[in-house]
Each structure stands twice: as C-alpha cells, then as structure tokens.
N, C-alpha and C positions, 0 to 999 in steps of 0.2 A: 342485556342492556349495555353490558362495558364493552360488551364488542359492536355492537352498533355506533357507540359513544364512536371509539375508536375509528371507525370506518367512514363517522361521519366528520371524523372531523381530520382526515385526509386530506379533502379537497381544502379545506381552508389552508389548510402548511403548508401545499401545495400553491395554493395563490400568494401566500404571504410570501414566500422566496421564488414565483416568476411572475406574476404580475403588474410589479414593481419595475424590475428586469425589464418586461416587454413596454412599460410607459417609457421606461427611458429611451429605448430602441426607436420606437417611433410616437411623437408626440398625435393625438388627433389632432384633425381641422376644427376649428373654430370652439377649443377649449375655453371655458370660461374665467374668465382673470380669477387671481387668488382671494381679492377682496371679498368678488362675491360672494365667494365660496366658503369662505370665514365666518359671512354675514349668516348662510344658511347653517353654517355648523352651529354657531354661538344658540341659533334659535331653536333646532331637535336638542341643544343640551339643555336649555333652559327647560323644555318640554318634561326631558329624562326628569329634573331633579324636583318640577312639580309633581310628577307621576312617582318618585321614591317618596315625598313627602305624604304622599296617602297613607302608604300603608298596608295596603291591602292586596298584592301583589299575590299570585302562588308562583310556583317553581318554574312555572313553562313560561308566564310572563316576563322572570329576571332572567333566566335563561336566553330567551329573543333578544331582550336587552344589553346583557354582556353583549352578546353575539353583533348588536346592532354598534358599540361603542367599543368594540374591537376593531371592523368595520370603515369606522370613524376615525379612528384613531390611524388605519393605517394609511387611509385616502388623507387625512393631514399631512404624517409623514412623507409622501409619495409627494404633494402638491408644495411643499415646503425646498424638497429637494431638488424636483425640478426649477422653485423660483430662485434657488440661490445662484445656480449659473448664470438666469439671466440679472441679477444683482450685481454677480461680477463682472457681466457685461456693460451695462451703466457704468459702473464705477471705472470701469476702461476709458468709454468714452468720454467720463468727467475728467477723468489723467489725461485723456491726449490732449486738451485744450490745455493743458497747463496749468499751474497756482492761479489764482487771480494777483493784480495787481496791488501791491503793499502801497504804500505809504508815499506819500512826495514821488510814485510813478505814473507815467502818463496812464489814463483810464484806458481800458481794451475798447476793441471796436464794436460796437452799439450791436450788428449781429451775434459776434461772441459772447457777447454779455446776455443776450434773448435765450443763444442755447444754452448757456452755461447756467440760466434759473430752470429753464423749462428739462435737461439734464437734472438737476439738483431736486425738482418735483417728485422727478417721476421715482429716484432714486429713494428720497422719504418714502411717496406711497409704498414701494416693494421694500423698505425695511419694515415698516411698520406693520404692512402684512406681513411678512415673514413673522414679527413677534405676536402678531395675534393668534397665526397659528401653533405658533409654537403654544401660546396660552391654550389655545381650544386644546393639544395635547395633554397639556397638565389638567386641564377640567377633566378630559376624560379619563386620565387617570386617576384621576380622585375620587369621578361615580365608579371607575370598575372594581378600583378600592375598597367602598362602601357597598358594591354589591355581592363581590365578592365575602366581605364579612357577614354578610346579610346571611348569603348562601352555607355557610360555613356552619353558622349560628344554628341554621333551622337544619342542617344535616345532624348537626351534633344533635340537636332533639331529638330530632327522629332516630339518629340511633341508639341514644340513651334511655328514649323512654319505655318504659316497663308495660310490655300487655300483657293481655294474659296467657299465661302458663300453659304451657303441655299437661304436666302432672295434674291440672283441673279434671275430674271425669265431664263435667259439665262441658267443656272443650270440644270433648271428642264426640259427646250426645250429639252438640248443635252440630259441628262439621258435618258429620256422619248424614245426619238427616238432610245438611243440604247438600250431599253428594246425592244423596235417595230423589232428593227433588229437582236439581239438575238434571241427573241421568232422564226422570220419568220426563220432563220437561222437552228433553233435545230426543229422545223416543218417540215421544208423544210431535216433534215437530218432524221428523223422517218421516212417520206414519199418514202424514198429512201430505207429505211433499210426496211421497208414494201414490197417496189414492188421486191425484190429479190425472188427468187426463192426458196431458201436453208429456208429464213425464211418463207415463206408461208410452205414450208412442217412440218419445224418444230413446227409452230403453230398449223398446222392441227392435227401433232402427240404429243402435248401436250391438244392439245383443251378438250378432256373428262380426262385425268390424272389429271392435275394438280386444275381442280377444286373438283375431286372426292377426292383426295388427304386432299384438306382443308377442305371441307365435312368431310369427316373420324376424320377429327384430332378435329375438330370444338364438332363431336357427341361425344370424345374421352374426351376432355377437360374443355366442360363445367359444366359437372354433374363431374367429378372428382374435378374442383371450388366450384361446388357450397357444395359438402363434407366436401373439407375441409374450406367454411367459417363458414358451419353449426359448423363444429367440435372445431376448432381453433379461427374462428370471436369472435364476438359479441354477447356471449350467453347470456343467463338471469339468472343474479345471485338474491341471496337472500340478499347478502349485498353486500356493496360496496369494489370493486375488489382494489386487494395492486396495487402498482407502476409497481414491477415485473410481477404483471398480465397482466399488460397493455399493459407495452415493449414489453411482449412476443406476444401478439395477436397483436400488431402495425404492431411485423419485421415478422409475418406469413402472414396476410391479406393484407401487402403490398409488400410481392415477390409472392404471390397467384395472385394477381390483375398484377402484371408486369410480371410474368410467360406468360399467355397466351397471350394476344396482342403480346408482344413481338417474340415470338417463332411463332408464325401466320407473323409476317412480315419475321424476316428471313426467314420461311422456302419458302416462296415465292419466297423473293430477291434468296435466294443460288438456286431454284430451276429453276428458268430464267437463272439463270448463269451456273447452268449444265446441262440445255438442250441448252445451246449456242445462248441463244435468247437475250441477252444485245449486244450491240454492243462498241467498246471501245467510241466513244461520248456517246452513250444512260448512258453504265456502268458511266461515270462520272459525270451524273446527278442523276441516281438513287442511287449511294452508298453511299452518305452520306447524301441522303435524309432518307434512314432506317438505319443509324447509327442514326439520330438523333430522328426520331421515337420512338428508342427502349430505347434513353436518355430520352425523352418526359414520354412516360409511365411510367418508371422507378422514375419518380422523382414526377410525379402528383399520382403513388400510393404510394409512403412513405409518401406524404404529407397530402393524406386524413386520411391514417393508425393512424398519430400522429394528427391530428385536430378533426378526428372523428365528422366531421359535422353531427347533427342529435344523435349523440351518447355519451351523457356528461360523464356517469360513466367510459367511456374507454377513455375518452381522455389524451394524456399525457403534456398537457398543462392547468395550471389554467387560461382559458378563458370561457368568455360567449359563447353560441351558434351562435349567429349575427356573432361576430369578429373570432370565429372558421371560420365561414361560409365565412367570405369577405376574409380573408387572405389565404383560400383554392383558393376561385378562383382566387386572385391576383400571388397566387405562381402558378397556373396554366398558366395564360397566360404570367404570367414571362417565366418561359420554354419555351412556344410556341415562345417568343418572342427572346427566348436562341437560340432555333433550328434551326429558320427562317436567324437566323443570321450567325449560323455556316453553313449553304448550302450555301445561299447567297454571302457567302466569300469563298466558297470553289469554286462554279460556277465563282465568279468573277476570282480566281487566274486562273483557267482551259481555260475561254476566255480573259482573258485580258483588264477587263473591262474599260475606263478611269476613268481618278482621278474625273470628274464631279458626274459620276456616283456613285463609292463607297463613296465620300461626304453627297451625298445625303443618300446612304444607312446608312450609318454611324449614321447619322443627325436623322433620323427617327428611329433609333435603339435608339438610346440616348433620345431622346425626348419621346419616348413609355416606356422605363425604367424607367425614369424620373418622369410619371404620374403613373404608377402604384408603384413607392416609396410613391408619396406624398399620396395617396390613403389610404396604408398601414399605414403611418407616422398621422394619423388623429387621434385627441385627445380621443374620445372613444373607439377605439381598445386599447388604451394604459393606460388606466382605470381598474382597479381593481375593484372586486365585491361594495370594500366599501368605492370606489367613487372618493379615490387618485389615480393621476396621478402617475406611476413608469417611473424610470427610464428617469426623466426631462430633465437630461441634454443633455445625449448622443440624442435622439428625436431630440433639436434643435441641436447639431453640424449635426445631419444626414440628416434634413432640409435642413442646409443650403448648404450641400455637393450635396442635391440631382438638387437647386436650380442653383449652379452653371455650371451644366451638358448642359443646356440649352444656358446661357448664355455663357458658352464658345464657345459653336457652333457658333450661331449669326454670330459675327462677323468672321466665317473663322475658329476659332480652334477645328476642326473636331475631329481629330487625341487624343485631350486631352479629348477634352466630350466623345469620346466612351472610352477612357482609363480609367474614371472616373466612369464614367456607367458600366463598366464589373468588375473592380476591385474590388468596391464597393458592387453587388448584389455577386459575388464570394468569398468576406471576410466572409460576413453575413451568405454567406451558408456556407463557412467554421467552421463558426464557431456554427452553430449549430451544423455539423456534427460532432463537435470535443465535444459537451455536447452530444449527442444524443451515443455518442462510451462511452464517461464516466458514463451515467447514463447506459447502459450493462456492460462494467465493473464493478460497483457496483453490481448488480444482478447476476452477475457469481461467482464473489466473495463471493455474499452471498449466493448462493445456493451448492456453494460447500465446503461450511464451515454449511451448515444446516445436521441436525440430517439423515436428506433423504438421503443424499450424501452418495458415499463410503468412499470419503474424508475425511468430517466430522466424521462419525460413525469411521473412525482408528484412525483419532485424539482424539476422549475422550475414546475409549475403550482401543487399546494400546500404546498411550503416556498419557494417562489420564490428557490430556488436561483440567481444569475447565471453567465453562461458562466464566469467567472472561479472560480466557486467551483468548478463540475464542472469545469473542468479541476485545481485544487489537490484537488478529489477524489481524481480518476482518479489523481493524483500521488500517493499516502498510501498507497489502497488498492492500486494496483501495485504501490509497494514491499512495502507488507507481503505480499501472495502471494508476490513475489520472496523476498521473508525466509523466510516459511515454507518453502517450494519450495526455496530453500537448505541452511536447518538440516538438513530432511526428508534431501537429498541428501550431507552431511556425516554425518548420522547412517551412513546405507546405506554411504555409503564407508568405517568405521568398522569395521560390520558387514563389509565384504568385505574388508578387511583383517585380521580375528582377531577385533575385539573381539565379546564375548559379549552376547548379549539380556538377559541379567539384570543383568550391568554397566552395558550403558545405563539400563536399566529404571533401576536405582538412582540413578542419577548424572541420569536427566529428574527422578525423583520429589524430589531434592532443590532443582533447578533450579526446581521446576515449584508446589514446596508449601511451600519453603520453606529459604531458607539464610544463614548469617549472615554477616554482615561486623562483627567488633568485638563490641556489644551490641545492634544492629539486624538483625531478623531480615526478609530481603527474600522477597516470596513472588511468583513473577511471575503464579502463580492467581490471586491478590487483586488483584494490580495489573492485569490483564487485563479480569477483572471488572468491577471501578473503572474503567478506562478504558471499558468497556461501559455500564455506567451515566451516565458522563458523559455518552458522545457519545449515548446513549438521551435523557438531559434533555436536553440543546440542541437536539438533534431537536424533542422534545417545545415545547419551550420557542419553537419559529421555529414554529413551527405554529400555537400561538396567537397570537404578534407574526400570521403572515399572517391568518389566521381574523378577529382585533383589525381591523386594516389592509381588510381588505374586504367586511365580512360583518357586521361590530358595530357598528363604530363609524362608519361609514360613514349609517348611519339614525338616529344619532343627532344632538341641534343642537350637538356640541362641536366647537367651530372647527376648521380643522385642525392650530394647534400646538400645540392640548393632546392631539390624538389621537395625535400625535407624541411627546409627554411619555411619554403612557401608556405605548406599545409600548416605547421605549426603555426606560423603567424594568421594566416587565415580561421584556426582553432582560437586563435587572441582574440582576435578582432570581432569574430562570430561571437563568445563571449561576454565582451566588451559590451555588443551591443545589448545581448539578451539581456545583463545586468542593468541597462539603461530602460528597458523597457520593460522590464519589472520593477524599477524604484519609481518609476513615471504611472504607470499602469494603477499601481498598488497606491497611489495616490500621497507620498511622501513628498513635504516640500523640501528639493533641494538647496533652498537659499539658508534652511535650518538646517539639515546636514551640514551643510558648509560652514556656517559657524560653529559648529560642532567639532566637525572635522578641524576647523582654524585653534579653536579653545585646546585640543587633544592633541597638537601638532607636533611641539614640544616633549610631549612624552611618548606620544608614537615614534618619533623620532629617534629618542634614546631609547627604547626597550625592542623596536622593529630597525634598526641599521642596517643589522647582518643581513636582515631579510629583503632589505631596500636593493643592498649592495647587490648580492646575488640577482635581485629581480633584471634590475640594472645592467647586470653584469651579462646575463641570459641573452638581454634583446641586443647588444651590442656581439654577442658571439652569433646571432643568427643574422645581426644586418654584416659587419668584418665579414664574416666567416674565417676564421684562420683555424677553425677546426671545423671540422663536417662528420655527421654520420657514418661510421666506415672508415673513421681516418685510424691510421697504428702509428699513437702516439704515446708519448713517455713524458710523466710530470713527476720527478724527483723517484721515488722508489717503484710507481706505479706505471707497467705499462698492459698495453692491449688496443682494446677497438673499441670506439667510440658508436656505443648502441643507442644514447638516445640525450638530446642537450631539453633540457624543463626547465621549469621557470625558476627553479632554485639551483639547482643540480645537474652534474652533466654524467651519466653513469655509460663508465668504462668497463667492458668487459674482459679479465687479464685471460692468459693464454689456459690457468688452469682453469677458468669457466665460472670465476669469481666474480662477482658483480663490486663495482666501487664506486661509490658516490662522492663525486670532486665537488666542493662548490664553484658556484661559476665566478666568485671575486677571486680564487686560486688559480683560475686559469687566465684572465687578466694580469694580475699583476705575479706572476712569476712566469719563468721559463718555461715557455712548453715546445717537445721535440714530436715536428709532428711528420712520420717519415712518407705520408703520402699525400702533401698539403697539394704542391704545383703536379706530381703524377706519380705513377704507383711504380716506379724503375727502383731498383735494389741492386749495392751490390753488392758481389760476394770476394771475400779475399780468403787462402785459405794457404798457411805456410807447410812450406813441405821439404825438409832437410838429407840432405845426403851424405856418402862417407868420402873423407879425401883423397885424391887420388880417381876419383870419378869425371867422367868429362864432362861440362857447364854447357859448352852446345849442344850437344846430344841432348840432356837435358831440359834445357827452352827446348828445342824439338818438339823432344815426348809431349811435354805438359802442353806447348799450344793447341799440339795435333787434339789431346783430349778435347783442351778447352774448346776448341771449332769445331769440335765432332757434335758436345752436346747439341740437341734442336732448342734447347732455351734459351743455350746463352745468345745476346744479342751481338752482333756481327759490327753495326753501326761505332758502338764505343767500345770497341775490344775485339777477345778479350787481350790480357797482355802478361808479359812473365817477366819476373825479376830477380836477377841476381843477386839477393839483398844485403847479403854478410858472408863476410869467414868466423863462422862460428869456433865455441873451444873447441867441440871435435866431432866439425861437420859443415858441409857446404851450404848454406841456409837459402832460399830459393822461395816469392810468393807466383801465386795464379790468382790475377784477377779477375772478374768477370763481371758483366751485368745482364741481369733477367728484368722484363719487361711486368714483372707483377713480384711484387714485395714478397706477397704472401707466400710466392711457391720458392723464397731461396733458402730455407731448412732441405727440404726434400733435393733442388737440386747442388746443392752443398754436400748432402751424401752422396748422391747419384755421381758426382766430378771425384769426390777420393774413392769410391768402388774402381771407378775408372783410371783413377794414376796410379792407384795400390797394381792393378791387374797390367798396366801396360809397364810400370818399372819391373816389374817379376817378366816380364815377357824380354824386356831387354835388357836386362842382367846387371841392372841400374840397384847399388845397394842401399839401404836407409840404413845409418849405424846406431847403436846402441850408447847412451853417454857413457865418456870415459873417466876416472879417478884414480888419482895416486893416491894412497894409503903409505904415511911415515910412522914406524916408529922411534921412539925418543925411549930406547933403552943400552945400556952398555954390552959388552964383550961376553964379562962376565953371567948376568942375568939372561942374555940370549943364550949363552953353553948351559946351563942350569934348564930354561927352558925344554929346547930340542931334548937333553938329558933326560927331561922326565917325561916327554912326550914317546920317548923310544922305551923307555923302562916299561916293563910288565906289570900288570895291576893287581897285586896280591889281594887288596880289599877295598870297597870303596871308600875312598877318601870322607873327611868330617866337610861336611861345609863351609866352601870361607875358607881351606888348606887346599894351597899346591901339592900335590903329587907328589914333588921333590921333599916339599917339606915332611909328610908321613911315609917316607923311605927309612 
C-alpha cells in the first residue's frame, strides 16, 4: 500500500511543478474570467464544509477530498498568478493617462475622463478577484487543516487500538478454521470452473500451444542470458575494476536475471487471460500473486547484482564474502516475506477475511521481519575488514526498533507492529535506493564529462574548457543530481510515512512558484530559470572568446595584445549581460536593489576602494594598452612577461618562472618599463678592453667585422664600435648592436663574445689583466730584519703571533 501511495502520488508532484509552468507558457482560448471562477470555487467549498459538518465520512471519502482541495487550491494559485500580470497591466494603462487633475486645474478631457473610470473599474474588479482568491486559498487551507487533523485522529486510533492478541489459542482456532474454509471454498470454486464445458475445450485448445509457446521462448531466452552475462557480467579482468565498472555490470546482470523470470510469468499469466481461462474468482487470486512474483525477482536480482555473493572484485559494497552472502539471503527472504504479504492482504480484502485472522496474519508478518532484522543487525556483518564496529549507533536505535515490533503485538497492538515492520524495512530500502541512484548519478556525470563523451570532447575542444574546470564541473553538477536525487528521496519518504500527494503537491507548488519571506516574494522556478540563462550566456559567451581566440582573429594583422583586449572585454561584457538576465529572469526588482545598493554606497565605498581602484584600473589597461600580454616589462624590482591583465591583477611571469601578482592601480600610477611597448628591437652593448700599446683601428676592425658577421644583428641601425676610454690599465672599447626580437639578445650576447674572444686570439690582439702597485710603509731597519729572517734556517716552528727573527 506505501508503494502504491507512492506511485500514485507521482503524477500529482509531477503536475504540481509543470502544469503551472505549461499555463503560463500558453494561456487557453476563451479562459474563463477569474470572478467566475471564484464564484464556483467559494460554492464546492461551501459543499466541502457541509459535508465535514456530518460527520460520517470514512477514509476514502476524506482521502478524495484532500485530494479534491489540493486540486483546488492549486487551480487558485495558478488563476491568481496569472491575473496579476494582467493587473499590472491596467495599472499601466491607469499610469499612462497621468494623475487626474488636482485642485484649481482645468478638468481633463471628457474622453480621458470616460477611460480613466472605465480603467479604474476594471482594475477594482481584478483586485478584488485577486483577494477573493486568495481567500478561497485560505479556506482551503483551513478544510485541508481540519481534514488533515481528522485524518491524523482516526490513524492514531487505529493504530493505537488494542485487538486481539496472538497469545489467545482462541485466535489461532478461529484463523485456522477460516483458512480450512477459504481454501475448501476457492477448491470447491476451481472444481466448478473445471467441470464446465467452455473451459475443458479451452484447455484442450491451449493444451500443446501454450507450453510450446514457453518452450520457444525458454530456447529463445536462455542462451540470449547467458550472452549477455558472458559479455556484460562478471568478466576476468587483469586489475581491479573502477566503481563505474561495477554499477554498470550490477544494473546489467540484474535486469538480465529479472528479464527472463519475469517475462516467463507474465507471458503465462496474460496468456490464461487471453485465452479466457482465469475466471473472475480464479483472476483474483492469481493477479497479484504474479505481480508480486515479478516484484520478488526484481528485487532478489538487484540484490545479488550489488552483493555479488562469490564475486568480491565486483561487488559494490565494502563487505566480506560471509556478510555479502547472509544479507543476500536475508534480503531474499525479506521479499518473499514482502510478497507473501501483499497477496495475503490483497486475498484478505477480496474474501473478507476477520479481524482474528488478519491479526494473526499481521502477527507473523511482523514477527518473521522482526528475525530477519535481528539477523542482519548482528555484530559481525556490521564489522569492517579492520575489525571496528561502523556505524554504532544507528545498529542500536534499529535494535531496539526492531525489538519493539514483537512486543507491541503481544499484547493486542497488531496494527502498530506491522506499521513498524513495513515502514521500517521500506525506509532502509529507500534509502538505499536513494544512494544506489546517487552513486549512477556520479558515474553519468562522470562519463559524460570524460574525454570518450561527445560531451566532453566539445567541452575542451570548443569552449576550451581546462581539466580544472571539468573537474569544478563535474563538482557542481554531481551535487546538484545528489540534491535532486535527495529532495526526490525526502519527498518519497514523506509520502511512505502518511503524508498526502496533494499536501505535497501544494507545499512543491509554493516552493516551486513562489513564497514569501517578509515583502520579498522568492520563486525558485525563476531563480532556476535565471540560473539557466546565465550559465546558457556564459556558455555562449566562451564560445565566442574561443571562436575570437582561433578562427578571427587569428587572420587578422592585430598584434596579439589587442586580440587579448578584445576577448577579455568581450569575457566582460558576455558577463555583464548573463548577470542582467539572471537578476531580471529571477524576478528581483532592481529599483530595490538600487536603493540598496544607494543606502550601502558609503561603506561599499570605504571597505571596496582598493577593489574599485584595480577594477578601474584593469579596463583602463585594456582600453590605453600601455602594456599588453607578452610585453617584457620591469615595475620597480619586478621584471618578466606579462601573462595575463584580470580584473584585479595583472600577473607577470619573472625569468625564474615565478608568477607575480601586480595590482593594476600599481601599474597606473607608477613607473612602468615596458621594453617591448612600440616593438620587440633590443639592444646589446657589450665592453671589451684591451692592453696598451695595442692598435685602436685594428681593433674597431675586428669587433665590426664580428659584429656584421652575426645573422641577428640588424644591419639597418648598426651595429657600431667605440673607443670609449683610456682606462687605468687598458684601452676600453664598446660593441653595439641591435637584434630584431628582445627576447633572443642573452643568447646573441654570448654568441658576439664566443666570437671576439676567438677572432682577438686569431689576431694576436691582447686583453690585459688589472694592474696594482703595492707600497710598503716600513723603514731600513725593519726591511734588513725582515729579508734576515726570511733567509735564516728554521730550527723549530715559530710560536704564533712571533717573527722568526724574534725566536732566533
């Protein structure tokens, strides 16, 4: 029943977050005004709240009725929303005519004055609808209120109230004997549907079809399984298989394994029933005996897919083999014990079984649940390789939940022990299947962000996406599937605890279209949207930076840091807009902003300057340019190449391959040396001294000849040689030159002295060594002492700190 609930109440969530959506997209033809439509609401509610005033309601009656003032409630909000645009339509056309005329001013003109009541009309009528609807909203919140408490009321009865007991023998007499009387009953009706005529022929003429039939399909089906587990299962790798390899061969090998079983019972069941051989009692014991058949297989092969008893490299749980193995057969006969339940109750509603009976049923549901929890719940399955216990605590709360199951029965409270026992093993499966969706989300995520993907491969070829950003991708958009894949899985648990599909329905559509906080109405449809448009332009917006980047501007003659300018301003402006069409989109008004922003001005001002400055400072270095990408500049101790000018910062790369972040109000208001602003010419000076007595023209000779030998230097300005000085002790001589690219004048600055070192050696041209006089300041005396004892023989080493002379 909680998965029914569940299922049925899909479509409504579903409507409640796009059928809203599609009213606004396209309005019908010949909708009927809001009045009327008020008119008919106010009178189904007046209905509703005669029809609570009875009394006499059951559960499927208030049931209809949520479901009907859910309904209601949401066709208000939809008819409300739509009428306020055109509200603010009127009230436009009331503004364009103007204030009316004050006091001691001439009267308007007799037409202006006709539209401006008949204006003024229409605009009451659409406010005043507007507030009627909005009251029909609050009415119906108040019956959903009151039926909801109604509902609430009589659950708690029902759960609370005490039948009778297991431990009766009396109990088990009366069950007993109408299990004796069912069976002879539903025997006793086969045996009847048997001796008819119609069905003996039509056995006769299914007798050889219908098992050739499964034959066929049996020789059809089994070797096409066993294909694809050959192909898809459990293959033998050489290393150990990722995560996504595992998911994927789990969700193959376990709709492979629920494939066939399954499709083998339906085609049975539907084939008895279109050769006319069920009968309406037979059909109401067999049909949801293979409904739940086909839920049996279904769930005992996703559960071996993911435990992979026998197969540890593919399992997608860090478990032992043993505890793979006992939780495989515990979720197995959990099902069995799922299935048995849902026939059993389905037979029950069909015959009418008494309340002794389904106590009992109940009783042994609950109690058979109850042992394969505690089963499960045993301290070595719950043991990690290395030996700690996980997950302590939740264990004992679920102990003691599972403990209670029993003891509520005991004495009488049937009703709460199965509610405790199904809610219970139904969370747990929820909530695996709410990680088992999230870890494929991850793996979708990541496969279609992988190099394989088309996905991928247009993300880094034409938005030239970097790994860094696919991986802050794949970050974003796995949370949000997590996100959704959560809410999704809180909704359902919500749903399988009580709450109603129309209560949610109402409670997304306000979430979803619109709710307030204060005087600000938040809509997370708009804001989603908005966020779709954004991340739509910035897409858009890198596409033409890359498009710009290698395909335009690339054949054009604009240097490369004005092509640099462009894109980045175009990265602005692209921006600029997306942020305009997400505060617009998302439904903010900016006349509040703005006084916002005006009230904030002042202290944004002081505590954002530095950040104004630089911003400031940014677009004036991209619209000037007095620096450009590539340029080899020097600002105070800091030199290199200029790899990239941002809206704060301009980062210079120095020659050891260090990155440095300039602000850009430093590079405004101080000195900057930027050696390759007007063109990338360098030159080189490089001194080269000689010994005296050497010849000066000879000299200029050598060094030109080098200097015009080199292929770099440029020919146009140079190069040139000069006689610069009479040094202290040496002819001092420079070699000028100019290279046509900055960059290469290290290299040819060695290259030019390899070459004058090697051509002065070739013509006998000397470089001298510095020269120095050395005086001493000693006498006659102290110099004859000296030499004395410098010639004297060393009988023993001297003390330290003693001349020679002196220890003579």
């Amino acid at each position: 029943m909680n998965l029914l609930r569940i299922i049925q109440s899909l479509p409504l969530l579903l409507a409640a977050i796009f059928a809203p959506a599609c009213s606004f997209a396209q309005e019908p033809a010949g909708e009927r005004p809001l009045a009327a439509q008020v008119k008919d609401w106010q009178a189904l509610l007046d209905r509703y709240e005669k029809t609570l005033a009875k009394g006499d309601l059951d559960d499927d009656r208030l049931v209809e009725i949520r479901a009907e003032l859910g309904s209601l409630r949401l066709d208000a909000r939809a008819a409300a929303d739509q009428a306020r645009p055109l509200a603010q339509a009127i009230r436009d056309e009331l503004a364009a005519l103007g204030p009316p005329p004050g006091e001691g001013e001439p009267p308007e003109a007799p037409g202006i004055a006709a539209k401006r009541k008949a204006i003024s009309e229409r605009l009451a009528n659409m406010e005043g609808s507007l507030k009627e609807a909005e009251l029909v909203i609050t009415r119906a919140d108040g019956l959903a209120e009151r039926l909801q408490s109604l509902r609430r009321t009589r659950f708690t009865e029902r759960v609370l109230t005490r039948g009778p007991s297991p431990l009766f023998p009396s109990v088990w007499r009366k069950a007993f004997q109408e299990i004796r009387e069912a069976a002879a009953a539903q025997r006793q009706d086969f045996e009847d549907w048997l001796a008819r005529d119609s069905t003996a022929a039509k056995i006769d003429l299914m007798r050889w079809q219908l098992p050739l039939a499964v034959l066929v399909a049996v020789l059809i089906a089994w070797p096409l399984r066993l294909w694809f587990i050959r192909r898809f299962g459990y293959v033998e790798v050489t290393t150990e298989p990722s995560y996504g390899q595992r998911l994927r061969t789990a969700l193959v090998t376990g709709i492979i394994r629920t494939l066939i079983p399954s499709a083998a019972v339906l085609a049975i069941y539907l084939g008895f029933t279109a050769g006319g051989l069920l009968s309406d009692s037979v059909r109401y014991v067999v049909q949801p005996l293979a409904t739940m058949l086909v839920v049996f297989f279904f769930v005992v092969a996703c559960c071996r897919a993911a435990l992979a008893p026998g197969e540890p490299l593919w399992r997608l749980i860090s478990l032992g083999d043993d505890s793979a193995r006992v939780i495989a057969h515990i979720v197995t006969a959990m099902t069995a014990v799922f299935a048995i339940d849902a026939v059993v109750n389905a037979w029950g509603k069909r015959f009418e079984w008494s309340v002794e009976l389904m106590a009992l049923h109940n009783f042994v549901t609950g109690l058979s649940i109850a042992l394969l929890l505690l089963i499960i719940l045993r301290r070595r399955i719950w043991e990690s390789e290395v030996g700690t216990t996980r997950w302590l605590g939740l264990r004992y709360t679920l102990t003691l939940l599972v403990y209670a199951i029993p003891i509520a029965a005991l004495p009488g409270y049937v009703v709460l022990s199965r509610l405790l026992a199904i809610q219970l093993v139904l969370s747990i499966g929820l909530y695996v299947l709410v990680t088992v969706l999230g870890k494929i989300g991850d793996e979708f995520v990541s496969h279609m962000l992988s190099e394989r993907a088309v996905v991928g491969r247009h993300l880094r070829s034409n938005l030239d996406i970097s790994p860094d950003g696919i991986d802050a991708l794949s970050f974003w958009l796995t949370g949000l599937a997590r996100l959704c894949i959560g809410l999704t899985g809180i909704l359902a648990l919500m749903v399988l605890w009580g709450a109603g599909g129309s209560d949610l329905s109402a409670w997304l559509y306000e979430v979803v279209f619109g709710f307030k906080i204060g005087n600000i109405t938040v809509s997370l449809a708009d804001l989603a949207f908005g966020l779709l448009l954004f991340a739509g332009m910035l897409i858009l917006t890198r596409f033409v930076q890359r498009t710009l980047e290698h395909r335009i501007l690339p054949r054009t003659r604009i240097d490369p840091g004005l092509q640099h300018s462009i894109r980045t301003a175009v990265g602005y402006l692209g921006f600029t807009l997306a942020l305009i069409m997400l505060i617009s989109a998302a439904g903010f008004d900016l006349s509040q902003l703005t006084i916002i922003a005006g009230a904030l001005s002042v202290g944004i001002g002081l505590g954002f300057q530095n950040v104004v400055n630089n911003f400031v400072s940014g677009l004036i270095l991209l619209a000037e340019r007095p620096i450009k990408v590539g340029d080899w500049i020097m600002v105070g101790d800091v030199q290199g190449y200029v790899k990239k000018i941002s809206v704060r910062a301009t980062e210079v790369l120095t020659f050891d391959r260090a990155s440095v972040f300039i602000p850009n109000s430093e590079l405004i208001a101080h000195p900057v040396t930027n050696r390759t602003y007007a063109d990338k010419v360098g030159r080189i000076v490089i001194p080269v001294s000689f010994s005296y007595g050497t010849d000066a023209r000879k000299v200029c000779e050598v060094l030109m000849q080098v200097a015009k030998s080199h292929p770099k230097v440029l020919r146009q300005s140079g190069p040139f040689v000069f006689f610069k000085e009479f040094g202290p002790s040496s002819l001092n001589f420079e070699v000028i030159a100019f290279v046509a690219d900055v960059d290469t004048m290290k290299s040819v600055t060695s290259e030019l002295c390899i070459e004058i070192d090697a051509a002065c050696r070739l013509e006998g041209l000397t470089m001298p060594y510095p020269q120095r006089d050395v005086h001493l300041d000693i006498d006659q005396e102290q110099l004859s002492r000296l030499l004395a004892g410098l010639s004297a023989p060393q009988l023993r080493p001297a003390a330290p700190g003693v001349l020679p002379s002196d220890t003579a």
